[in-house]
N, CA and C atoms of all chains as a GROMACS GRO file, in nm:
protein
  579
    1UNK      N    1  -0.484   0.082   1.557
    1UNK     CA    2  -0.534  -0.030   1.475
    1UNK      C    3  -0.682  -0.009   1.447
    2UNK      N    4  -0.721   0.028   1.316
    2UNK     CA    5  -0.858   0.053   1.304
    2UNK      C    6  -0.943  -0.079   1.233
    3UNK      N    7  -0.954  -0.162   1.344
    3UNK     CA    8  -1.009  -0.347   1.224
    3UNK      C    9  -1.165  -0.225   1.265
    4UNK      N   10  -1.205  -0.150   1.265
    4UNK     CA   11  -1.366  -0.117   1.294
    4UNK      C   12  -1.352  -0.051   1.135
    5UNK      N   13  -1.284   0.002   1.055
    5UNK     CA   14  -1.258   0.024   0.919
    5UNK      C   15  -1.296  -0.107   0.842
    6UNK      N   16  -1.246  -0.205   0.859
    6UNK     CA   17  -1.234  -0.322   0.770
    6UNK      C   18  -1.373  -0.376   0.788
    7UNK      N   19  -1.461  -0.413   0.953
    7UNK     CA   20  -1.537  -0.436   0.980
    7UNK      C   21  -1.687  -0.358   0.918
    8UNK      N   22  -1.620  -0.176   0.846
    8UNK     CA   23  -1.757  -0.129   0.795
    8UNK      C   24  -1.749  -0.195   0.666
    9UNK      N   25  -1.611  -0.204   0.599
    9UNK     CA   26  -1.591  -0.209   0.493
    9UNK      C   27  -1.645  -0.365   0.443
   10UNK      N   28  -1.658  -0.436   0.536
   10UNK     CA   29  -1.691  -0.596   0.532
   10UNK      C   30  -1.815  -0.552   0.531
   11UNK      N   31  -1.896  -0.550   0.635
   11UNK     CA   32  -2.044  -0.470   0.604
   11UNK      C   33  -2.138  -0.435   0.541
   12UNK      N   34  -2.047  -0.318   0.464
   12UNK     CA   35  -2.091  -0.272   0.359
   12UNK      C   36  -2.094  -0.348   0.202
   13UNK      N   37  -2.013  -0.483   0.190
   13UNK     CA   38  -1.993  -0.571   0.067
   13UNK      C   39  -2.100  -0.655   0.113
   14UNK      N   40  -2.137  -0.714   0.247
   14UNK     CA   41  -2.240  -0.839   0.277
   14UNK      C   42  -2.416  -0.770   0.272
   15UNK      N   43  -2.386  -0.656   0.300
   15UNK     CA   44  -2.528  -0.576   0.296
   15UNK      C   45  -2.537  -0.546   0.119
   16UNK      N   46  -2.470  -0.486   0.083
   16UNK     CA   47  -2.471  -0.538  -0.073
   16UNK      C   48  -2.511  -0.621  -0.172
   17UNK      N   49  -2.375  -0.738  -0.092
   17UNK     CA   50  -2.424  -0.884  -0.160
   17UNK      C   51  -2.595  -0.942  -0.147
   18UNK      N   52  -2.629  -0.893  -0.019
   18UNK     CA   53  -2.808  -0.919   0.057
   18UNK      C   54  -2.872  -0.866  -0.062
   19UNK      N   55  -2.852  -0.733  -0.080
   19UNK     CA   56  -2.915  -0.664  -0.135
   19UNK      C   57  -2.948  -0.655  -0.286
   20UNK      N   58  -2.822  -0.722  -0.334
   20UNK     CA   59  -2.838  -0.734  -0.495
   20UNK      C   60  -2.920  -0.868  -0.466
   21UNK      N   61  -2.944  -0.967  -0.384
   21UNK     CA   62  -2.990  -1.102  -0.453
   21UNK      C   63  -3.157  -1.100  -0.396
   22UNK      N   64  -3.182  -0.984  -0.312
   22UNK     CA   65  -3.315  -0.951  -0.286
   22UNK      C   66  -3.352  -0.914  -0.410
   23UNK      N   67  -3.333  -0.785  -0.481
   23UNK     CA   68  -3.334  -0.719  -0.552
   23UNK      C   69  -3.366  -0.818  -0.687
   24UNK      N   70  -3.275  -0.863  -0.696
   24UNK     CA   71  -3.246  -0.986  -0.827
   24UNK      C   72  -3.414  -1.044  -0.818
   25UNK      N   73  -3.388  -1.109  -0.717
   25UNK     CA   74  -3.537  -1.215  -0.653
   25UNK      C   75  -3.693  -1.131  -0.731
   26UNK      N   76  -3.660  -1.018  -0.700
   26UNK     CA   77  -3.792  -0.913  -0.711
   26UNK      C   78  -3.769  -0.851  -0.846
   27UNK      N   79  -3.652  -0.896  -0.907
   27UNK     CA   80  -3.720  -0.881  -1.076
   27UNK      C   81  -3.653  -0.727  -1.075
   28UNK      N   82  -3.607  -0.704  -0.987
   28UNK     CA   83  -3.496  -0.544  -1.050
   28UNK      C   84  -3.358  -0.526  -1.038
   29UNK      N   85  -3.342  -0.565  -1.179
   29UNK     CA   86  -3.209  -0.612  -1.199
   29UNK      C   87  -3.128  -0.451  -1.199
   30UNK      N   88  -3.254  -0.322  -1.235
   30UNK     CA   89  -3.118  -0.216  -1.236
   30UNK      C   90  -3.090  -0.172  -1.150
   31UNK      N   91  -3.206  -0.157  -1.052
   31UNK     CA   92  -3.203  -0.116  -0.891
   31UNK      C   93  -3.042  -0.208  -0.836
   32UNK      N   94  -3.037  -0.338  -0.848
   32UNK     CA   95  -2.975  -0.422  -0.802
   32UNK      C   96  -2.851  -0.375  -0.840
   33UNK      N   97  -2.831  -0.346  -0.993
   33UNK     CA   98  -2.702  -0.302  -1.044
   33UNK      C   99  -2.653  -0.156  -0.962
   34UNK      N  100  -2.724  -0.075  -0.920
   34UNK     CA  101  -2.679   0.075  -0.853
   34UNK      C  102  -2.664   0.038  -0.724
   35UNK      N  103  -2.738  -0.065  -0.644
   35UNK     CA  104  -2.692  -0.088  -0.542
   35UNK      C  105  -2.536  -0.122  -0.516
   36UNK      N  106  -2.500  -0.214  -0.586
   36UNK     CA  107  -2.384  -0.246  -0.641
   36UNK      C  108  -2.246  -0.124  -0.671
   37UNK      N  109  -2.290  -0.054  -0.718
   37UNK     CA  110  -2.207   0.048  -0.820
   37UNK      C  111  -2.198   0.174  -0.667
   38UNK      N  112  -2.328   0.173  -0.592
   38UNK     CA  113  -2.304   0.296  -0.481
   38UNK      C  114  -2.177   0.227  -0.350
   39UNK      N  115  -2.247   0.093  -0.357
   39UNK     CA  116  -2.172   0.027  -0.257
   39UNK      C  117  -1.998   0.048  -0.268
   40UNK      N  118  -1.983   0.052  -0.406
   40UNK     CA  119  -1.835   0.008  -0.429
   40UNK      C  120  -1.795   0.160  -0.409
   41UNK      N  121  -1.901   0.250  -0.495
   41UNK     CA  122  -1.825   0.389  -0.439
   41UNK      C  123  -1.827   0.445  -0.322
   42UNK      N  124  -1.886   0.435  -0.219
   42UNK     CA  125  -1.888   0.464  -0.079
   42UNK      C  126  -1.740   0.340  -0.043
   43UNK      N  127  -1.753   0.246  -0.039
   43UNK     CA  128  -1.586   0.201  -0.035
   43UNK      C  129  -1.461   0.253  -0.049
   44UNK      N  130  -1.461   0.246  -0.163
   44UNK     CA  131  -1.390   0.345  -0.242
   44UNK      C  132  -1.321   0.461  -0.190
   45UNK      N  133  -1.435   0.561  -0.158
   45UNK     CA  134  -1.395   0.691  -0.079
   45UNK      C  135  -1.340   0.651   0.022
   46UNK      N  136  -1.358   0.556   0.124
   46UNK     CA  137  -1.323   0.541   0.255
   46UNK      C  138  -1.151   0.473   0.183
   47UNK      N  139  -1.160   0.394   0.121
   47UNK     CA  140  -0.966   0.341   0.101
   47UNK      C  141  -0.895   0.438   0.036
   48UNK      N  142  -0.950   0.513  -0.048
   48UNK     CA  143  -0.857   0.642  -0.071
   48UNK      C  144  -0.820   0.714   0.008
   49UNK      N  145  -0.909   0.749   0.117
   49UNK     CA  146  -0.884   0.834   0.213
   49UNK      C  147  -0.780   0.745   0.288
   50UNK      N  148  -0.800   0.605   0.329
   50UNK     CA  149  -0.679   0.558   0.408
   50UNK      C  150  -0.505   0.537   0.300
   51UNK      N  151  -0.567   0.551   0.205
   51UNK     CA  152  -0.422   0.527   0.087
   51UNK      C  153  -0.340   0.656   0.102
   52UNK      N  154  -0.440   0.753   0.103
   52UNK     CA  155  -0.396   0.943   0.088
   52UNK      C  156  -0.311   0.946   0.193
   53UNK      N  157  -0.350   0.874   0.352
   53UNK     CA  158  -0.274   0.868   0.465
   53UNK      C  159  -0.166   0.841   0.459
   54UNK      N  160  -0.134   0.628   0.423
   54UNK     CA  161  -0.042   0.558   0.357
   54UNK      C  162   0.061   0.655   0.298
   55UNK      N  163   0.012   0.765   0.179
   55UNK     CA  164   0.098   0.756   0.078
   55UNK      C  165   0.179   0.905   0.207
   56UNK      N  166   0.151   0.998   0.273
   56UNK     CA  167   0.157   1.090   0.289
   56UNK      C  168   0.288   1.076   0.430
   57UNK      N  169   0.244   0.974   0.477
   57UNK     CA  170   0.321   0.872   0.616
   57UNK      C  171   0.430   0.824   0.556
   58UNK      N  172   0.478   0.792   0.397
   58UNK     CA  173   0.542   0.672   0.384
   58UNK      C  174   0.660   0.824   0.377
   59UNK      N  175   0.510   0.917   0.238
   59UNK     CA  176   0.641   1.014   0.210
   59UNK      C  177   0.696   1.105   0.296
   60UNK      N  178   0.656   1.125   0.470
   60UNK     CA  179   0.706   1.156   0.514
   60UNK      C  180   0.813   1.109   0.584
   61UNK      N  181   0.796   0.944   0.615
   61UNK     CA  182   0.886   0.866   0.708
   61UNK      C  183   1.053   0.870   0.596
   62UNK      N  184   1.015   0.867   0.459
   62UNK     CA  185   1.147   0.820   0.379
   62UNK      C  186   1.159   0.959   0.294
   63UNK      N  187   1.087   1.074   0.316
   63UNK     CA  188   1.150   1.173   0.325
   63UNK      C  189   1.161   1.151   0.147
   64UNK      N  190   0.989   1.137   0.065
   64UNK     CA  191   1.005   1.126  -0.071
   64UNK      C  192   0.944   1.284  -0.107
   65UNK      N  193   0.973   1.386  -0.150
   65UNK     CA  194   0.926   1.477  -0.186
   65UNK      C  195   0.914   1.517  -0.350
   66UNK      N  196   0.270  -0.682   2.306
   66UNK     CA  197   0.286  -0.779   2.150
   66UNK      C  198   0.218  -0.766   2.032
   67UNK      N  199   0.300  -0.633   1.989
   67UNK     CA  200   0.231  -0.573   1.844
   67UNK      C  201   0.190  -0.718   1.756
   68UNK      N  202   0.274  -0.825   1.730
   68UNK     CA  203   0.282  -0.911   1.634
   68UNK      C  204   0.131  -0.992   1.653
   69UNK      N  205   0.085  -0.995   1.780
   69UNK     CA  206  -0.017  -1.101   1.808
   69UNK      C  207  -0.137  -1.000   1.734
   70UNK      N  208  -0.132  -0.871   1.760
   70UNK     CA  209  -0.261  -0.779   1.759
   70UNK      C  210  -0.276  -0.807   1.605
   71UNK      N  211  -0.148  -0.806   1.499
   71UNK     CA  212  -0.107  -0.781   1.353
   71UNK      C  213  -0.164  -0.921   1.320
   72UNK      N  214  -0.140  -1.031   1.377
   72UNK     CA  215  -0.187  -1.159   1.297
   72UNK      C  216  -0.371  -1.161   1.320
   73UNK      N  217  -0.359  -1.136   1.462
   73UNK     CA  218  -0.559  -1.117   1.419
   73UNK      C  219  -0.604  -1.076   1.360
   74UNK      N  220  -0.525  -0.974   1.358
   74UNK     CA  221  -0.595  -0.825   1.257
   74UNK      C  222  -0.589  -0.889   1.070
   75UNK      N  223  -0.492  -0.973   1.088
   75UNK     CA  224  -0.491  -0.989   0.927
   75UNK      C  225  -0.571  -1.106   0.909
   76UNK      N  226  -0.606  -1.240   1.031
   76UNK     CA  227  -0.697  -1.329   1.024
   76UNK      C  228  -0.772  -1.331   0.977
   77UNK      N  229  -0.851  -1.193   1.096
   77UNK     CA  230  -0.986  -1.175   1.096
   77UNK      C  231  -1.004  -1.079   0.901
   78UNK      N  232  -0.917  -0.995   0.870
   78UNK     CA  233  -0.934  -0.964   0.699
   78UNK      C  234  -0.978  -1.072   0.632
   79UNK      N  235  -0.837  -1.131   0.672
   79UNK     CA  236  -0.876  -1.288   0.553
   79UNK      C  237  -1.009  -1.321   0.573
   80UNK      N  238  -1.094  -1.334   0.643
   80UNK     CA  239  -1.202  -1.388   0.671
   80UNK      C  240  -1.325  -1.322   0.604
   81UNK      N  241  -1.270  -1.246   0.622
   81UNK     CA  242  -1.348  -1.119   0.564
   81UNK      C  243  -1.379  -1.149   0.415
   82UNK      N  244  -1.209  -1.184   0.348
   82UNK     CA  245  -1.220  -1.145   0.258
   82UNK      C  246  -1.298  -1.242   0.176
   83UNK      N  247  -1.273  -1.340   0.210
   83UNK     CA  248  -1.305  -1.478   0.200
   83UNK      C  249  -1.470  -1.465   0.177
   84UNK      N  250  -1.515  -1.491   0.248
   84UNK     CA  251  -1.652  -1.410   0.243
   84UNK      C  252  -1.700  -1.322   0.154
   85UNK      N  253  -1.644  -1.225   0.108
   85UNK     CA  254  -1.720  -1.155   0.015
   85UNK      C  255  -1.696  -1.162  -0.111
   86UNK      N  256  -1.570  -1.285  -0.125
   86UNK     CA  257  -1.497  -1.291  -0.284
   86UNK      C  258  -1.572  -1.365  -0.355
   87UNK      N  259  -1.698  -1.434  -0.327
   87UNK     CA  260  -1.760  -1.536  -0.396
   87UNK      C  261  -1.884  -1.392  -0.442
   88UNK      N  262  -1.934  -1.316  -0.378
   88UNK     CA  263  -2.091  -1.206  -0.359
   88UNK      C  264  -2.013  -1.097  -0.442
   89UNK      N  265  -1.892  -1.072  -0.364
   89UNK     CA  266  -1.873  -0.912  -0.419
   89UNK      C  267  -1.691  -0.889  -0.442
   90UNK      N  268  -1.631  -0.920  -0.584
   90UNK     CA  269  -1.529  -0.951  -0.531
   90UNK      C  270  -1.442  -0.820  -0.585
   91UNK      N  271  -1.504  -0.696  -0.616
   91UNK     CA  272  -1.437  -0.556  -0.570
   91UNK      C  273  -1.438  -0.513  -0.424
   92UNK      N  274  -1.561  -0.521  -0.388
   92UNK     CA  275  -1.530  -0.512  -0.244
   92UNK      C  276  -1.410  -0.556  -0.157
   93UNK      N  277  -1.438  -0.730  -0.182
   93UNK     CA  278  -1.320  -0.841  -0.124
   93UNK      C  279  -1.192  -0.747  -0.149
   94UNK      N  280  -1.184  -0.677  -0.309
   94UNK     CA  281  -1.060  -0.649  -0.314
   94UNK      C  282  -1.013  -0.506  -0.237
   95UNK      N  283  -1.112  -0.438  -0.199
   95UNK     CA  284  -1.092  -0.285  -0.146
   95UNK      C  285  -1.082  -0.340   0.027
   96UNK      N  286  -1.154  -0.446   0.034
   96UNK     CA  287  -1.102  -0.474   0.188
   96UNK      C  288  -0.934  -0.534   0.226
   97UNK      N  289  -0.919  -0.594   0.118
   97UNK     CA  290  -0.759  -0.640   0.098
   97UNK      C  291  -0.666  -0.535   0.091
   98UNK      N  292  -0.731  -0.420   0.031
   98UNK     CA  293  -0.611  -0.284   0.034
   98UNK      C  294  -0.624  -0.242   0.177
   99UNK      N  295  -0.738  -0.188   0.221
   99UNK     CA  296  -0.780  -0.147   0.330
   99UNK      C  297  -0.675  -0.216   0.442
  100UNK      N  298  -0.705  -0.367   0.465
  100UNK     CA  299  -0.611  -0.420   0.552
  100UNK      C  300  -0.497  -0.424   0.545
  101UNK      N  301  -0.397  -0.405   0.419
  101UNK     CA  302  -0.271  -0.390   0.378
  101UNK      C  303  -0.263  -0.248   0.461
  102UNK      N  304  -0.286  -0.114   0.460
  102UNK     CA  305  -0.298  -0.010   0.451
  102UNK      C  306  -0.315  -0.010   0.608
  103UNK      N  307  -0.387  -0.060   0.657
  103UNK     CA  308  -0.374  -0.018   0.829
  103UNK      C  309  -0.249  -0.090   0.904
  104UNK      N  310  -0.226  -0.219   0.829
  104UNK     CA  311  -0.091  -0.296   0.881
  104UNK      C  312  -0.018  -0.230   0.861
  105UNK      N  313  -0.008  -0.192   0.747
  105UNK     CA  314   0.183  -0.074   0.692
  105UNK      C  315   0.192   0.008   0.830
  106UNK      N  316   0.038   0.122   0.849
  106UNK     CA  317   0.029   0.191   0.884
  106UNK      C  318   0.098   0.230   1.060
  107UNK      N  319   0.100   0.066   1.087
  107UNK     CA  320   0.081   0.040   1.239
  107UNK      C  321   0.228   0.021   1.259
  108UNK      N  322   0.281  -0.049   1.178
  108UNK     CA  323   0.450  -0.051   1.214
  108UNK      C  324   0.517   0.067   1.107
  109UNK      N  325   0.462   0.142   1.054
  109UNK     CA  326   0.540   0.264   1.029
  109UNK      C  327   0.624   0.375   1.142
  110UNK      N  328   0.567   0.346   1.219
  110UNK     CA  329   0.618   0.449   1.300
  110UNK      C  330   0.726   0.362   1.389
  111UNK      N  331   0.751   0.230   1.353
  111UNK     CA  332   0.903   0.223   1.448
  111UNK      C  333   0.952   0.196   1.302
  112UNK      N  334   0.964   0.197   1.175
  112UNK     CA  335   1.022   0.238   1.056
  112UNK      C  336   1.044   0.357   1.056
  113UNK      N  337   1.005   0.414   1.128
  113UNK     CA  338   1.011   0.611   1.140
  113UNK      C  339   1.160   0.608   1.272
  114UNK      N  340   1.159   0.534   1.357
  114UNK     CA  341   1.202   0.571   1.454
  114UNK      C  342   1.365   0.469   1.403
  115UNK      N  343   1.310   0.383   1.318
  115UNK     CA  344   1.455   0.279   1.259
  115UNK      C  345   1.493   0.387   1.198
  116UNK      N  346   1.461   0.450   1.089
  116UNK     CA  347   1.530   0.552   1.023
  116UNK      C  348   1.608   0.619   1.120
  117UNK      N  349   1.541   0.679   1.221
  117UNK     CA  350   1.605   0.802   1.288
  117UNK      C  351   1.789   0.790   1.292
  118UNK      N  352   1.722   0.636   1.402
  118UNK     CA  353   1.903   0.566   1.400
  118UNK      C  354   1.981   0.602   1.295
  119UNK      N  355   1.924   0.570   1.187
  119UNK     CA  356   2.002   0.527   1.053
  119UNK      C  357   2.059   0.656   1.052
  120UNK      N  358   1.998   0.768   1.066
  120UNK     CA  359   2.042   0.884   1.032
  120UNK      C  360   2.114   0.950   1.131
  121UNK      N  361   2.131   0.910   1.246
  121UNK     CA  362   2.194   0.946   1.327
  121UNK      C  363   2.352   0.870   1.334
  122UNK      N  364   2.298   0.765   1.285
  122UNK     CA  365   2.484   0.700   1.265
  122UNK      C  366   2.536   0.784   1.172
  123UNK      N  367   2.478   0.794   1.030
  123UNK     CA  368   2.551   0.851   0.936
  123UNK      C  369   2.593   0.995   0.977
  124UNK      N  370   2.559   1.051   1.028
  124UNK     CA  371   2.575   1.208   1.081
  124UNK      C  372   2.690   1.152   1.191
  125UNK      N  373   2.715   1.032   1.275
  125UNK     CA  374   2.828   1.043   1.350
  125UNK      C  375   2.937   0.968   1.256
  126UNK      N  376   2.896   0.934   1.152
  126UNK     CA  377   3.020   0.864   1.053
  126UNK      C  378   3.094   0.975   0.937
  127UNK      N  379   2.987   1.061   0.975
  127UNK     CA  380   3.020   1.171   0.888
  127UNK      C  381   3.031   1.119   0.710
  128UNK      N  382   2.907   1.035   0.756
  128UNK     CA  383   2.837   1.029   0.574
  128UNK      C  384   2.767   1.140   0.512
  129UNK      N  385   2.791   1.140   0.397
  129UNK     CA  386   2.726   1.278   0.323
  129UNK      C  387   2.552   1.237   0.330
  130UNK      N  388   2.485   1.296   0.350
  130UNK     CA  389   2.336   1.331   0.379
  130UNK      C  390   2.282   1.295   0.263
  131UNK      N  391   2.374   1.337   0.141
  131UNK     CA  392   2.279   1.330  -0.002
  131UNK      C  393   2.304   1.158  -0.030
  132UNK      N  394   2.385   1.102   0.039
  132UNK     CA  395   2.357   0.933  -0.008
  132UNK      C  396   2.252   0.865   0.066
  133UNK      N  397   2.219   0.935   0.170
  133UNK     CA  398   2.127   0.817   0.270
  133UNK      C  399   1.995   0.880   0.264
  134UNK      N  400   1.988   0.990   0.185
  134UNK     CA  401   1.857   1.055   0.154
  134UNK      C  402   1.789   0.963   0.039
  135UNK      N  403   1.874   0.939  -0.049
  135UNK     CA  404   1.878   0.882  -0.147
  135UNK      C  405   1.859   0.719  -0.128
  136UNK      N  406   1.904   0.668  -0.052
  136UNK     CA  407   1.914   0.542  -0.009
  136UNK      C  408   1.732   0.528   0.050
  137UNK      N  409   1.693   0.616   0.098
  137UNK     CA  410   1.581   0.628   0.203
  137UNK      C  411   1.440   0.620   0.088
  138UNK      N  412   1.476   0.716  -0.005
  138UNK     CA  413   1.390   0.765  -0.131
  138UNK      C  414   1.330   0.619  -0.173
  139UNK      N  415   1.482   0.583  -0.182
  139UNK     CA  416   1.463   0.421  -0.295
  139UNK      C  417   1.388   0.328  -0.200
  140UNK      N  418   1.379   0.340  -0.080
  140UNK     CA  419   1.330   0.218   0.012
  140UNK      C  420   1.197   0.282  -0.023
  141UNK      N  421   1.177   0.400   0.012
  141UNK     CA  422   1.021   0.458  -0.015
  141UNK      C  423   0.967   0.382  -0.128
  142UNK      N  424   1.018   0.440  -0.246
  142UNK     CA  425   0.941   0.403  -0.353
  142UNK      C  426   0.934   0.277  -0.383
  143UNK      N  427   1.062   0.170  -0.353
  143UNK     CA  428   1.010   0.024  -0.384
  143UNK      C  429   0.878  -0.006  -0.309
  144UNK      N  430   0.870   0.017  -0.146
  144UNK     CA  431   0.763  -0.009  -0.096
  144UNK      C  432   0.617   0.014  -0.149
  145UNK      N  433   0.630   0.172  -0.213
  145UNK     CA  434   0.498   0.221  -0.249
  145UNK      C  435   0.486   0.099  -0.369
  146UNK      N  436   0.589   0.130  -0.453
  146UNK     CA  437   0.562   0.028  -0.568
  146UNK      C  438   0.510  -0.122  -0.567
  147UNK      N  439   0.601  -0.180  -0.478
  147UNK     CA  440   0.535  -0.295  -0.439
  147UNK      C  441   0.379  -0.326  -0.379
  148UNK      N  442   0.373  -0.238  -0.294
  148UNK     CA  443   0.209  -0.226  -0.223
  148UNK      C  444   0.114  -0.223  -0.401
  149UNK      N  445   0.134  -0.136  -0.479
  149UNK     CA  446   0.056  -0.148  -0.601
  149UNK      C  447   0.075  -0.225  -0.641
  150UNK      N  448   0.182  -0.296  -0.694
  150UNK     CA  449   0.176  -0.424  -0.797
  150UNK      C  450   0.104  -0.578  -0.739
  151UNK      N  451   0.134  -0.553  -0.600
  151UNK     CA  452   0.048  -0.672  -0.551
  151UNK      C  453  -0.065  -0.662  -0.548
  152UNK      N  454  -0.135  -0.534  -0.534
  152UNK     CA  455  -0.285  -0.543  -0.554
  152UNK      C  456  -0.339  -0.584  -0.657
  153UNK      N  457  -0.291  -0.493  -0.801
  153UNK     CA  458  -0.318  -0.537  -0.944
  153UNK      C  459  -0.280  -0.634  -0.946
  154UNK      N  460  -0.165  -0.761  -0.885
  154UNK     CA  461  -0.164  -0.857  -0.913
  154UNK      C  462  -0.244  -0.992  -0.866
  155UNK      N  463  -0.285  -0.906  -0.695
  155UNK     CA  464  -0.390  -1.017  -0.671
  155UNK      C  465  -0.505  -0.967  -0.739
  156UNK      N  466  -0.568  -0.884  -0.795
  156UNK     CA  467  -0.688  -0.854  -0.895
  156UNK      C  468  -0.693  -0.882  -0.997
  157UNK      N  469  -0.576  -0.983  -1.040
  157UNK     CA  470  -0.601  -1.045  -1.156
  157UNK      C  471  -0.530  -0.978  -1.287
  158UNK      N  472  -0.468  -0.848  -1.236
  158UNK     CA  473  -0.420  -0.760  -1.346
  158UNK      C  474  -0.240  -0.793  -1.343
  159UNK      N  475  -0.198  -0.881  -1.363
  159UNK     CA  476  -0.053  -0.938  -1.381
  159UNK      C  477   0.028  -0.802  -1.461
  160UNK      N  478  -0.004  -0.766  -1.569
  160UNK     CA  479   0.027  -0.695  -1.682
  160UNK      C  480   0.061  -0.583  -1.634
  161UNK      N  481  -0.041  -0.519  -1.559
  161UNK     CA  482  -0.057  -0.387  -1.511
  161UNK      C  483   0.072  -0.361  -1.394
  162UNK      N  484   0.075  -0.485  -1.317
  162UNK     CA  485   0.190  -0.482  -1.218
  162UNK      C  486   0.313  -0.521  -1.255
  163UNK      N  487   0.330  -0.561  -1.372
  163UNK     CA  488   0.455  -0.531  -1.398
  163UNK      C  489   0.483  -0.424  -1.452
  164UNK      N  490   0.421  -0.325  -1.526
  164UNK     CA  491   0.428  -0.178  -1.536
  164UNK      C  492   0.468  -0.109  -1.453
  165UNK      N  493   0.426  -0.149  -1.301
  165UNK     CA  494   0.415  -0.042  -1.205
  165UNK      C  495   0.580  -0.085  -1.182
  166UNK      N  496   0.597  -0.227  -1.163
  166UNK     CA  497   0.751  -0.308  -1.121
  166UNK      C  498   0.881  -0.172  -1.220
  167UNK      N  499   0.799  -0.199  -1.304
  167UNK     CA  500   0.902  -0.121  -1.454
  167UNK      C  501   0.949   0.027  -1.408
  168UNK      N  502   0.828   0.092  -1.365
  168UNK     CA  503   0.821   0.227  -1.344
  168UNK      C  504   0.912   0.279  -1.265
  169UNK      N  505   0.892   0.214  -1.127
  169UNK     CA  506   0.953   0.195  -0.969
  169UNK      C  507   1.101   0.188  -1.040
  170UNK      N  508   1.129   0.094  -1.073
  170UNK     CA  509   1.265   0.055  -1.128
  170UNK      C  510   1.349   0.157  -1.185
  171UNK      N  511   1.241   0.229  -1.292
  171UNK     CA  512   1.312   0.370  -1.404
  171UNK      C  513   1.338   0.470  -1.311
  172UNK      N  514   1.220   0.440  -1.216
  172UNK     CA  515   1.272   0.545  -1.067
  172UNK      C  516   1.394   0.574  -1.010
  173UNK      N  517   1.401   0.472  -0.973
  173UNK     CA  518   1.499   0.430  -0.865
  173UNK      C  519   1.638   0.454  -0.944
  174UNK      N  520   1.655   0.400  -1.088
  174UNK     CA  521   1.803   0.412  -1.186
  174UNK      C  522   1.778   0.586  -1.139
  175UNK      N  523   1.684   0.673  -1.206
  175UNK     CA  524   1.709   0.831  -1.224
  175UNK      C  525   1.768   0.859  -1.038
  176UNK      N  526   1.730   0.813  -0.954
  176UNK     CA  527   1.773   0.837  -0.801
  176UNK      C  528   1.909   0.809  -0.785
  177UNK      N  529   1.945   0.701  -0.838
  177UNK     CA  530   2.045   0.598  -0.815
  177UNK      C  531   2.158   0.690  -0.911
  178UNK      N  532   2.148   0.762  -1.007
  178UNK     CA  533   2.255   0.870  -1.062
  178UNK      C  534   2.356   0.879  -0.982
  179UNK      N  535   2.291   0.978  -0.899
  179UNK     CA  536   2.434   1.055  -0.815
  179UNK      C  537   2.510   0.958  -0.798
  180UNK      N  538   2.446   0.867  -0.726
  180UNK     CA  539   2.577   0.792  -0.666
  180UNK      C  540   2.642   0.751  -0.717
  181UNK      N  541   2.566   0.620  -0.847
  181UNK     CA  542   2.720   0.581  -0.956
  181UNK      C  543   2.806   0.684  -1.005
  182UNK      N  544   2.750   0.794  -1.004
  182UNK     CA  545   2.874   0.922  -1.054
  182UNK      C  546   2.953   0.921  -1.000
  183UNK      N  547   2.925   0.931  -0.790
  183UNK     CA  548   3.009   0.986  -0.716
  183UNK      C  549   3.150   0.857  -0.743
  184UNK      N  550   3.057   0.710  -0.714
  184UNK     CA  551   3.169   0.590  -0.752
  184UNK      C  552   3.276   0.621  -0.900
  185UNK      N  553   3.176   0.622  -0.976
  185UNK     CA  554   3.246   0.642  -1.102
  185UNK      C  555   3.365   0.781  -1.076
  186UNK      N  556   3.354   0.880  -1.009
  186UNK     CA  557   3.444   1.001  -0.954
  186UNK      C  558   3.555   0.947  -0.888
  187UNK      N  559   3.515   0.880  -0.790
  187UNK     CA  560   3.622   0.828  -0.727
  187UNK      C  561   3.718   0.725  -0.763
  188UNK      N  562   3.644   0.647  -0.832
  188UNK     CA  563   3.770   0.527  -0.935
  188UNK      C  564   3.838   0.622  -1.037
  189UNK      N  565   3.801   0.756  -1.071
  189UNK     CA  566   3.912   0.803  -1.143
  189UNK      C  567   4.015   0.849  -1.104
  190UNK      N  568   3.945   0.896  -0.941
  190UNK     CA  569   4.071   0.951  -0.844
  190UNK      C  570   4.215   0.917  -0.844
  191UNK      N  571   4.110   0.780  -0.779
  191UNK     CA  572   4.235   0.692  -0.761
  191UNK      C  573   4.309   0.604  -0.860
  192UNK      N  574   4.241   0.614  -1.025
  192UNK     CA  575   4.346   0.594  -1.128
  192UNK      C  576   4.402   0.670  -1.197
  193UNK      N  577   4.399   0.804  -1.144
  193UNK     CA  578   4.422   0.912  -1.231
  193UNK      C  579   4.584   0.945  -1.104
   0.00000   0.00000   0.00000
């Protein structure tokens, strides 16, 4: 059971969310926007990698080739 | 008590998700796959070990291999299918998940061949 996955993945959206409305506050709206856009792709990589698992487990358990 | 560990585990998501759907609500949604994705993950393996059975009866019933392979395929792919359409559908993309519903489906008929043949074979047998 990996909740320490969900827990970076929570993390990483609230340090975000911090971060765009600092950002916002201080008048840099593009900085704010890439913060945004890196956040989601560092996400991203991490659920694909658990989907790639998912898909690889399912197609081995039911034997989808 | 796998079940107790599975409801925290999905609590504590919800909470999660809850939280970030108002700030960040791609995130919210990649944490919603994420937690889908470790739950599957955790009772897959006595779905691994249910199969086994399954396949071990049919081998003492002396069922043909190519129906319960087939039978197995189709459980696969509804699942995968379903896991997608609910995401696009809790993301707001309705449209998109019924595509995927559609797809799964066209699947499953091209899988599902053999067998109506083999039926369709055998009702001629026995009216012929």
């Amino acid at each position: 059971m990996s909740v320490d996955l969900i827990f970076k993945i929570a993390g990483v959206g609230i340090l975000a969310a911090v971060l765009h409305s600092l950002l916002k506050h201080a008048g840099r709206e593009e900085v704010a926007n890439l913060v945004t856009l890196a956040a989601v792709a560092i996400v991203l990589f991490w659920v694909i990698d658990l989907l790639g698992t998912l898909f690889s487990e399912v197609k081995n358990v039911f034997k989808l080739f | 008590m796998e079940i107790l560990q599975i409801v925290g585990f999905g609590l504590v998501a919800a909470v999660l998700i809850v939280i970030l759907r108002h700030q960040k609500p791609e995130v919210a949604m990649l944490v919603s796959i994420a937690a889908g994705v470790v739950i599957f993950l955790f009772v897959l393996d006595k779905v691994a070990a249910v199969v086994t059975v399954l396949k071990d009866l049919a081998t003492r019933a002396n069922i043909n291999m190519l129906y319960l392979g087939a039978i197995l395929k189709i459980v696969g792919i509804a699942y995968i299918a379903d896991f997608g359409a609910q995401i696009c559908r809790d993301s707001g993309e309705g449209a998109l998940a019924s595509k995927i519903e559609f797809a799964a489906k066209v699947l499953i008929l091209v899988l599902a061949v053999p067998i109506v043949m083999a039926v369709l074979d055998t009702l001629l047998k026995i009216l012929g």
